[in-house]
C-alpha positions as CSV (number, residue, x, y, z in Angstrom):
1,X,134.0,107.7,99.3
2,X,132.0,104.8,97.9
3,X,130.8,104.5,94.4
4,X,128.0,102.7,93.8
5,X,126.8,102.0,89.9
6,X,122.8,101.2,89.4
7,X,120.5,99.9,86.8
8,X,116.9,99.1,87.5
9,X,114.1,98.2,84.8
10,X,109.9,97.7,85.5
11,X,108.2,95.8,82.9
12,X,104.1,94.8,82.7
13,X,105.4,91.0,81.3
14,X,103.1,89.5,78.8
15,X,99.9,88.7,80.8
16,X,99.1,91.5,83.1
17,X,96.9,94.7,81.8
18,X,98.9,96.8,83.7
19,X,102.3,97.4,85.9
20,X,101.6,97.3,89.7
21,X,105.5,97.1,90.2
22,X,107.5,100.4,90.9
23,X,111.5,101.1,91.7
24,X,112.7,103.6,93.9
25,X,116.5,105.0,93.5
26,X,117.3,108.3,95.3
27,X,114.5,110.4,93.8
28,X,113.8,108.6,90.7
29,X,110.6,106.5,90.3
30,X,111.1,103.6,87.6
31,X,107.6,102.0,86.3
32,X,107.3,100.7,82.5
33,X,110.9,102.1,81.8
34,X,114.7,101.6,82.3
35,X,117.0,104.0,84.3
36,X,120.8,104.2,84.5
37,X,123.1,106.2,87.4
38,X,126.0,105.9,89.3
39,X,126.4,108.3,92.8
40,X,129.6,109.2,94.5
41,X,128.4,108.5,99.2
42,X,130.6,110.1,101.9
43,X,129.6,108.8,105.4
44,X,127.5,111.6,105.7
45,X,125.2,111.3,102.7
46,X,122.1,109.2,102.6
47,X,120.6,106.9,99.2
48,X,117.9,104.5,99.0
49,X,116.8,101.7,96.5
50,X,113.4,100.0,96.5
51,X,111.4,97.8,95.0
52,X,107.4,97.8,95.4
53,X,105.5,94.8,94.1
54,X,101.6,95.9,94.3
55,X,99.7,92.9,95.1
56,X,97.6,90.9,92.2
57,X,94.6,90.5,92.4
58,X,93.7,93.3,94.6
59,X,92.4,96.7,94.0
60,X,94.7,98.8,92.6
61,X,98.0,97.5,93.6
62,X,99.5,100.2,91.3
63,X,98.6,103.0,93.5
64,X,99.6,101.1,97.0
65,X,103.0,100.5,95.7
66,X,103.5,104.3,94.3
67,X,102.0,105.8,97.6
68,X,104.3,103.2,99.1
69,X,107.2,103.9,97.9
70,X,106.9,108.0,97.5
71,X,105.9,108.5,100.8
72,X,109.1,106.3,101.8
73,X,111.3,108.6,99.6
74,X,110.1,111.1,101.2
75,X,110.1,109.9,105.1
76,X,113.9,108.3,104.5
77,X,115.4,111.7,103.2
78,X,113.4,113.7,105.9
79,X,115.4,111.7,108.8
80,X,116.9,113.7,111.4
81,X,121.0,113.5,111.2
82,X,122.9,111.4,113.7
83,X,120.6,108.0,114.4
84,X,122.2,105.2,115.6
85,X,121.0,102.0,114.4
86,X,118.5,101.4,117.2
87,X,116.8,104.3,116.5
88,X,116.8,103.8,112.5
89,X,115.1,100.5,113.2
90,X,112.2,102.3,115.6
91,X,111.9,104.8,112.7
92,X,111.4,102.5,110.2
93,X,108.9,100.3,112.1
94,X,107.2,104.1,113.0
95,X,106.9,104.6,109.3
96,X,105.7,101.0,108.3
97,X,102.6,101.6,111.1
98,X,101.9,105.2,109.2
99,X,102.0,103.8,105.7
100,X,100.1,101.4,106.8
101,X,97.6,103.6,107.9
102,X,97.3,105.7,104.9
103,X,96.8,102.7,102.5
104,X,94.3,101.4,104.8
105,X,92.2,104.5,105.3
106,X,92.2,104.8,101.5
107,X,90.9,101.4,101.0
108,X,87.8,102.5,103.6
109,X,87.0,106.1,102.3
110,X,87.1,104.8,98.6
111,X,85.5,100.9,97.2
112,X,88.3,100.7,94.5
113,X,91.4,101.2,96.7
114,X,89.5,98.6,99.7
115,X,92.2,95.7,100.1
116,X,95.2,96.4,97.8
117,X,99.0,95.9,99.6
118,X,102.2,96.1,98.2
119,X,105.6,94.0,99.4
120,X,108.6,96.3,99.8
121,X,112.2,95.3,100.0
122,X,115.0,97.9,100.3
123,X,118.7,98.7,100.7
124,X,119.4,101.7,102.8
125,X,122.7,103.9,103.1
126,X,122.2,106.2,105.9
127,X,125.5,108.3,107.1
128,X,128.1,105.0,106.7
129,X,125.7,102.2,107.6
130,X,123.7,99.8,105.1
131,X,121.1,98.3,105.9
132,X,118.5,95.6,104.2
133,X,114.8,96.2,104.5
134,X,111.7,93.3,103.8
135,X,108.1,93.5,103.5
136,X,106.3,90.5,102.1
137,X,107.8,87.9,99.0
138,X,110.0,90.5,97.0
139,X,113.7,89.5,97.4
140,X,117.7,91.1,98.1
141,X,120.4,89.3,96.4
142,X,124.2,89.6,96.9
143,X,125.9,88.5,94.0
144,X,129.7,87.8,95.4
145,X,132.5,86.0,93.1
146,X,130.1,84.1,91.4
147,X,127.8,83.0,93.4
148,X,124.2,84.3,94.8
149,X,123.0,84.4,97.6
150,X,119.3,85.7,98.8
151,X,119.6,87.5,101.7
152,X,116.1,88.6,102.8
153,X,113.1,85.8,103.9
154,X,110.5,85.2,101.7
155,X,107.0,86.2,103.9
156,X,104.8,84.1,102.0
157,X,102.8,80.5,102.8
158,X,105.3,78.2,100.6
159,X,108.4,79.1,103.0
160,X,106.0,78.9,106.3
161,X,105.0,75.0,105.1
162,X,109.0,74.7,104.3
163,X,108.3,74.3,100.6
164,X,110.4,75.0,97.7
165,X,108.4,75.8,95.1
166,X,107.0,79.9,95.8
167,X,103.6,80.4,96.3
168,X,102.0,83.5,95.5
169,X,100.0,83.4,98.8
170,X,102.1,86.2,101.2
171,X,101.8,86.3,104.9
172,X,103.2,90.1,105.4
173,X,103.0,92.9,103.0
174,X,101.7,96.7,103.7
175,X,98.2,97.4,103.5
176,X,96.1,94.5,101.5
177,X,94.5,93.9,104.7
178,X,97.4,92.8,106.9
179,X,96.8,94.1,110.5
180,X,100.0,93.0,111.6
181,X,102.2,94.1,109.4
182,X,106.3,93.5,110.4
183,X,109.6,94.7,108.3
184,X,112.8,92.6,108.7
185,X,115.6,95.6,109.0
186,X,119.0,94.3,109.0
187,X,122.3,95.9,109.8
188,X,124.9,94.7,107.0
189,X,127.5,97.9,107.0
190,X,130.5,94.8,108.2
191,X,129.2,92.6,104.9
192,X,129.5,95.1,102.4
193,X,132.4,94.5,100.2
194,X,133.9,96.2,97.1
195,X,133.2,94.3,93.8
196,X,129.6,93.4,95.2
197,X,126.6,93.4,93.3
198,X,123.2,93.6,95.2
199,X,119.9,92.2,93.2
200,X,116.4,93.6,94.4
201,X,113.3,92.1,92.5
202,X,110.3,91.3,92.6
203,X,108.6,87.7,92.4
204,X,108.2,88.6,88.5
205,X,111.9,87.8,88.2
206,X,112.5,84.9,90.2
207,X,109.1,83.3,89.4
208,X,110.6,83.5,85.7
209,X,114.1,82.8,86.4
210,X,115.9,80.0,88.6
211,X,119.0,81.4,90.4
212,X,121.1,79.0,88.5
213,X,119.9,81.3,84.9
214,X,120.1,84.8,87.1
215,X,123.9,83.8,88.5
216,X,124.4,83.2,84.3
217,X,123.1,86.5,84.0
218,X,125.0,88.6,86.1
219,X,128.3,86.4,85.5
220,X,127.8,87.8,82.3
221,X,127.9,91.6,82.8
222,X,123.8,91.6,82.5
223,X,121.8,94.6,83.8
224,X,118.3,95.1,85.3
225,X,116.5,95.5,81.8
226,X,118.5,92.4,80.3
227,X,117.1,90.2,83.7
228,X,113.9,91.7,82.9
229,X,113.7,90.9,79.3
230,X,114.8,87.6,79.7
231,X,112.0,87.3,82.3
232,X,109.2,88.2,79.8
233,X,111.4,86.1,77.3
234,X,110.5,83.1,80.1
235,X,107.0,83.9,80.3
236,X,106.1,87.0,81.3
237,X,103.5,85.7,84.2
238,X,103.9,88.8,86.3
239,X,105.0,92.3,86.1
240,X,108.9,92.1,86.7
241,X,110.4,94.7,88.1
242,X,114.7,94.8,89.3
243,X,117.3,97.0,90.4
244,X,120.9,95.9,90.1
245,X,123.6,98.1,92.7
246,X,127.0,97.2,91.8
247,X,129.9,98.3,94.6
């Protein structure tokens, strides 16, 4: 049996008029709010975290990360039993193509949906295996004896040119008018370790925070809302959204 303890926290941050972030943990849907559980996996069970950052300065990013991330929910825990990981990966990249769709067809059958995205990054426990999921500029995190390490690539312009500082300017996200949406899906069952801690954020977070204040953070027993406050403490530029999944 593994035991995994979670925290996650969505905040609006000090400029924004509203929260286009959203968290996903099993069935629970965290926007503007804090949530708190801990769940007992055999090798047959199945869980799922997310983290949907709407995109700014679109229409309604709100609503493409909440249809994003619901119908997700619901697609992951509708999986037929038994896939091996070749066919969870063709799944997954089935479901990216169909969510795409439906944000899309919104956008073109209404004017105020037309163009909004959302990024998506994930960690997936399906029947013993984990796996990592990315979509666009929101980030995975291990957190291992002290030190951090981000595991997922940032789809966005600043890591194409090889720069360091992030750009707001992504590459790959679902809907906002990408037509060639991709999703990084990794296998990481063989890296998973007891005593781990996994960080999934948005760009509200690390925007805010450098890794050098996060690794502070979590060194010191922090959880999602602390990150998140000390976020909008830093500035507040974005919405900020996290989800911290302790082993």
């Amino acid at each position: 049996m593994i035991t995994i303890h979670m925290t996650a926290a969505s905040k609006v941050g000090c400029v924004r008029s509203q929260n286009e972030d959203m968290v996903l943990l099993g069935n629970h849907f965290v926007r503007n709010d804090k949530f708190e559980t801990r769940v007992d996996l055999t090798n047959g069970d199945r869980y799922i975290v997310a983290v949907a950052d709407g995109m700014g300065g679109h229409n309604r990013g709100d609503v493409a990360s909440s249809d994003a991330l619901h119908n997700l929910q619901f697609f992951f825990h509708d999986l037929p039993i038994g896939l091996n990981p070749e066919a969870i990966n063709q799944m997954f990249i089935g479901w990216l193509d169909h969510i795409n769709n439906i944000v899309a067809s919104k956008g073109r059958s209404d004017e105020q949906y037309k163009g909004m995205g959302t990024t998506l990054v994930g960690l997936v426990f399906y029947e013993g295996e984990f796996y990592s999921l990315n979509c666009g500029d929101s980030r995975l995190y291990r957190f291992r004896d002290g030190e951090l390490t981000q595991l997922t690539t940032d789809h966005s312009l600043s890591n194409m040119l090889g720069s360091s500082h992030h750009s707001n300017v992504i590459t790959n996200c679902i809907g906002g008018g990408c037509s060639t949406s991709f999703m990084d899906i990794v296998k990481m069952t063989a890296d998973v370790k007891e005593g781990d801690l996994y960080l999934l954020c948005s760009d509200g977070l690390t925007d805010m925070l450098p890794d050098s204040i996060i690794t502070t953070l979590l060194s010191t027993g922090s959880d999602a809302n602390n990150l998140c406050d000390a976020a909008v403490a830093a500035g507040g530029l974005d919405n900020v959204s996290c989800c911290i999944v302790q082993f």
